[in-house]
N, C-alpha and C positions, 0 to 999 in steps of 0.2 A: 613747442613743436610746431613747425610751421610745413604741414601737410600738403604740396599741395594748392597751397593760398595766393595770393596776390604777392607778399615779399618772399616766400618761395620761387617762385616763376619771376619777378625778375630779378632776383640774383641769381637763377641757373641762367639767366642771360646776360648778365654781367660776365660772367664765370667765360660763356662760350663767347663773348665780342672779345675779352680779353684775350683767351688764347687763339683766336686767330687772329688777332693783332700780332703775338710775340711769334707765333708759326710762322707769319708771314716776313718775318723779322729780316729775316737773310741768315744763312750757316753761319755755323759755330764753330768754334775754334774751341780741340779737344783737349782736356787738362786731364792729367793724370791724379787716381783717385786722393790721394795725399796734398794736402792743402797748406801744411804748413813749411815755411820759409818764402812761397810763393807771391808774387808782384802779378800783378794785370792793372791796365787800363780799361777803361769804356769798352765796352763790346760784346758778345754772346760768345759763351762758353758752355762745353758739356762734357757729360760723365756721360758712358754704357751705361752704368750700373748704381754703383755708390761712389759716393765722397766724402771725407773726412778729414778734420780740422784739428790736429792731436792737444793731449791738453797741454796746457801752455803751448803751446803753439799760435801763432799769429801769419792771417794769410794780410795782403796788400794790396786795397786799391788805390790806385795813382793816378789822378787826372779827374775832372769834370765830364760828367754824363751819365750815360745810362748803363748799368753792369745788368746784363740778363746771365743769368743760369740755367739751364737745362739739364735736370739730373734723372735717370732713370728709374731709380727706388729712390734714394732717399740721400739724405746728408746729416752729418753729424758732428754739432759743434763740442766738442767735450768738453770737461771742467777745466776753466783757468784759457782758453783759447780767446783769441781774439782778434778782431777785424782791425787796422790800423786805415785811417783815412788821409791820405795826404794829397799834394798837388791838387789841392780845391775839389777834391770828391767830399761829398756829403751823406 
């Protein structure tokens, strides 16, 4: 338990340079909560609320860079889903 401590405080400052890093990002582009059959490239996207990834289900990134997400509560990968990488995403 780290109360408080020196690797406490700075990782709650890791935590906030990061998110105003990705705040500062530039808008997102909104995807509907159902993730599977879906393609994207590089870029910020978001949910209101939730998102989900059905099982067996596979979403798609395409392209080299950076994929941010922005989800409201939460997301969910179910059993058997999966991310496919193509067009040099890593």
């Amino acid at each position: 338990v780290h109360s408080n401590d020196a690797a406490a405080i700075a990782a709650q400052g890791g935590v906030t340079a990061l998110y105003t890093l990705l705040a500062a990002a530039g808008p997102c582009t909104p995807l509907l909560p159902q993730l599977d059959g879906v393609t994207v490239s590089p870029g910020i996207y978001c949910f209101s609320t939730t998102a989900d990834l059905a099982a067996n289900g596979t979403l798609t990134l395409d392209g080299a860079g950076t994929y941010i997400f922005q989800v409201g509560s939460s997301i969910t990968a179910n059993p058997g889903s999966n991310i496919a990488l193509v067009g040099g995403a890593d």
